[in-house]
C-alpha positions in Angstrom: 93.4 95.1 97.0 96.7 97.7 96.1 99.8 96.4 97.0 103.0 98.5 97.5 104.2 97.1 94.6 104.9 99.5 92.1 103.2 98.2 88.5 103.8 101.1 86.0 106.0 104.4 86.2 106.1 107.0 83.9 109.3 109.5 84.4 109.4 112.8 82.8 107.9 111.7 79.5 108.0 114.0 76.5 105.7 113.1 73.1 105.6 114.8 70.0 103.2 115.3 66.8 105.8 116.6 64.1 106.3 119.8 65.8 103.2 119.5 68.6 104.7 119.0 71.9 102.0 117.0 73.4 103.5 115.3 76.9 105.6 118.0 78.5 107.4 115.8 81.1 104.4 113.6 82.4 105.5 111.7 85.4 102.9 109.1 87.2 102.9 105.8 88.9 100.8 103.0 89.2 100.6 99.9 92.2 99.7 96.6 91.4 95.3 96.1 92.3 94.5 99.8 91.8 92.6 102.1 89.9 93.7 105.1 88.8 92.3 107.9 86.6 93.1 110.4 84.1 91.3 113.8 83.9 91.2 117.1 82.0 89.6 118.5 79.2 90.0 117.5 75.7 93.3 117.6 74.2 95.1 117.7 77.8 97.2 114.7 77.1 95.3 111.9 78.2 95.2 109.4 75.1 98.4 110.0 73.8 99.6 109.2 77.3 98.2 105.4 77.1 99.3 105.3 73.4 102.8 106.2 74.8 102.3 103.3 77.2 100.6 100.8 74.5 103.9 101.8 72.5 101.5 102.8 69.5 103.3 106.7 69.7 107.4 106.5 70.6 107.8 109.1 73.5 110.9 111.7 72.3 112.4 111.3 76.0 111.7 110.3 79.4 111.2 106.7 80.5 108.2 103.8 80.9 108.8 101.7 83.1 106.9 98.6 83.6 107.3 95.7 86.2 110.8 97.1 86.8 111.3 97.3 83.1 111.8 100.1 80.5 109.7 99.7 77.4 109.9 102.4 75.7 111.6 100.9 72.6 109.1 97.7 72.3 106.8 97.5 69.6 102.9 97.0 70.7 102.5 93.6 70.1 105.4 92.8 72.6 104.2 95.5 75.4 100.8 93.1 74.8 102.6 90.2 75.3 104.7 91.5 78.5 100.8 92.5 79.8 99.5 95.2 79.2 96.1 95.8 76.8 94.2 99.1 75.8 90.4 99.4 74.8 90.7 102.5 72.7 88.6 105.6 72.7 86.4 105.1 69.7 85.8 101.0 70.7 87.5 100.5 67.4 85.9 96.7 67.0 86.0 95.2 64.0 82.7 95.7 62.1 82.2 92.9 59.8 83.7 90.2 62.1 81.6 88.3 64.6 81.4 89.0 67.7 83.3 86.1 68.8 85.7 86.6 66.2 86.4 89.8 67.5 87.4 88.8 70.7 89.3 85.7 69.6 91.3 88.0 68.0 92.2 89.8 71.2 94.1 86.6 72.3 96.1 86.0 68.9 99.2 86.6 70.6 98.8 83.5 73.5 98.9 79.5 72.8 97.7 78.6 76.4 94.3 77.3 74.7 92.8 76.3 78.1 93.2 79.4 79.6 91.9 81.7 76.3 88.5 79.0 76.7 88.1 80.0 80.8 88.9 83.7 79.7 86.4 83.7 77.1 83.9 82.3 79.5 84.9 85.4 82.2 84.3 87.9 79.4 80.8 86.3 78.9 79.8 86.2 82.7 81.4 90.0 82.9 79.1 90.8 80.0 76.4 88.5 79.4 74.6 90.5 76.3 78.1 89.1 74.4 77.1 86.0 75.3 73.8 86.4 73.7 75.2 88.1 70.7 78.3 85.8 69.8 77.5 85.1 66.4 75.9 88.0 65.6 78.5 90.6 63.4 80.0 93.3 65.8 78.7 96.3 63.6 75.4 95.6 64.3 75.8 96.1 67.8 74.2 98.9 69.9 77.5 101.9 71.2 76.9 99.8 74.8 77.7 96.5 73.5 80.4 97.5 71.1 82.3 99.2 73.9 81.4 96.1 76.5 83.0 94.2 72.9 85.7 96.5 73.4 86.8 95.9 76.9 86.3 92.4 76.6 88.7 92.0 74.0 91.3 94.0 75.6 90.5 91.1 78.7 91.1 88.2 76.4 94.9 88.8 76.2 94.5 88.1 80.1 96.1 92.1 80.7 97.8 92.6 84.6 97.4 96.4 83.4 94.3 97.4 81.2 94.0 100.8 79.5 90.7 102.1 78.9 90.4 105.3 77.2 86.7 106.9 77.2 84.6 103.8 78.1 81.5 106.0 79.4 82.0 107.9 75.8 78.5 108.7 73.6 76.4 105.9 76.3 73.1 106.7 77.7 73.5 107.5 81.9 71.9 103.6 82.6 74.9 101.7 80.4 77.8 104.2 81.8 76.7 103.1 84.7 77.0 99.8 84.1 80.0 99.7 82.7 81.4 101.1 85.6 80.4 98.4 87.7 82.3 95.9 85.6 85.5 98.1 85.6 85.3 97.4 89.2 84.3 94.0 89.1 87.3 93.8 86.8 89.7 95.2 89.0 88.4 92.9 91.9 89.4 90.1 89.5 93.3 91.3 89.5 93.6 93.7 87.2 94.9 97.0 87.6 93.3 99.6 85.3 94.5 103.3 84.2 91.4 105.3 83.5 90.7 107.9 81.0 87.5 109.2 81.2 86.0 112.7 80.6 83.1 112.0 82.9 85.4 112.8 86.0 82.9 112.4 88.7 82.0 108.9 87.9 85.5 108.2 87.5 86.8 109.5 91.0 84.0 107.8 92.4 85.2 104.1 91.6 89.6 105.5 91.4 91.9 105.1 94.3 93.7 107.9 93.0 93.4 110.4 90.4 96.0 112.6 88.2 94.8 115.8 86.7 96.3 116.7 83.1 96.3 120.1 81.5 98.0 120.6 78.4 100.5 117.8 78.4 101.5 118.3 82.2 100.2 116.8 85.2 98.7 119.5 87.3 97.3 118.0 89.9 97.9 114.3 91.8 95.8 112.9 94.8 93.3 110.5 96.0 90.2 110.0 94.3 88.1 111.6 97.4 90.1 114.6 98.0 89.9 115.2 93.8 86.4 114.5 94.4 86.4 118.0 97.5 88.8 119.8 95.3 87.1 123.0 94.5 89.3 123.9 91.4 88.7 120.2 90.5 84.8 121.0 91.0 84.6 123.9 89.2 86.9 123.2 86.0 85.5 118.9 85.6 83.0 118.2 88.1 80.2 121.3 86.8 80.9 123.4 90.6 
């Protein structure tokens, strides 16, 4: 489903906390239908490289460039709007809203009313169990079906590029499991997806290509499968 249309690049980008130099020149690419995934250990790089992207944290230099476009210098709500949306590490829903509520929200920016009701209705066949539990007020929710909430409010700003940071994060082995079906089913949809996910195997297993960050650099770059027979990959995320 990858065309050799280049979605996403990422050219020598440099982040900073105060005087934490995070991103040390990151450089990656994505194509249009794929899936590709972030690994290395905590504190690598990984989430401030999609908040560089979501335009939540200003990169000091080095470029984004998205659909041909360089948005380094747009605020989050437009890099939303242009098509790109992140389900955050942490599933930060909001607690006290419904369900539905919550992933209203998640199409706030778009008037095409039609299209937000079919979207909504995708969302629900991806994850029934938010079907069931519409009404019911998101903090009540078990960790699965606050992150399914999660990724399906990312959805409803109908993304060409979602970001999903940690999905598998704190879920028993059955619902990680689960939830990687739907990121597939997801990208079989249309949607290209950038991947951060500590559990690397499971990751690799459903990428088309992989990057490996260590402190703020990318050390590594190949398909999924040869990550997957990398035996310095094995031994440092894959446990040998």
């Amino acid at each position: 489903m990858n065309s050799d249309t280049t979605i996403l690049e990422l050219q020598d980008l440099h982040v900073y906390y105060g005087a934490i130099h995070a991103l040390k020149g990151i450089s990656l690419s994505l194509k249009k239908g794929e899936i590709v995934c972030l690994i290395g250990a905590n504190g690598a790089g990984k989430s401030t490289t999609l908040n560089a992207i979501s335009g939540i944290i200003r990169p000091r230099s080095g470029k984004i460039v998205y659909q041909g476009e360089i948005i380094n210098r747009c605020p989050p709500h437009k890099i939303v709007q242009r098509g790109i949306s992140q389900a955050p590490e942490g599933r930060k829903i909001f607690a006290n809203l419904s369900v539905l509520e919550n992933l209203e929200l998640g199409a706030y920016l778009r008037r095409d009313s039609l299209k937000v009701k079919s979207d909504l209705e995708k969302v629900f066949t991806l994850f029934p169990r938010l079907k069931e539990r519409r009404k019911q007020s998101a903090g009540t929710l078990s960790g699965g079906e606050q992150q399914m909430l999660a990724i399906g409010r990312a959805l409803m700003s109908n993304p060409v590029l979602l970001l999903l940071d940690e999905p598998s994060l704190g879920l028993a082995p059955l619902l990680v499991k689960q939830i990687f079906q739907t990121i597939v089913e997801i990208n079989q949809l249309g949607t290209t997806i950038l991947l951060v996910e500590q559990n690397a195997h499971m990751a690799l297993h459903i990428a088309q290509r992989g990057y490996v960050i260590e402190t703020g650099k990318v050390a590594l770059e190949d398909k999924a499968q040869n990550l997957l027979n990398n035996q310095k990959v094995k031994e440092a995320y894959l446990g040998g």
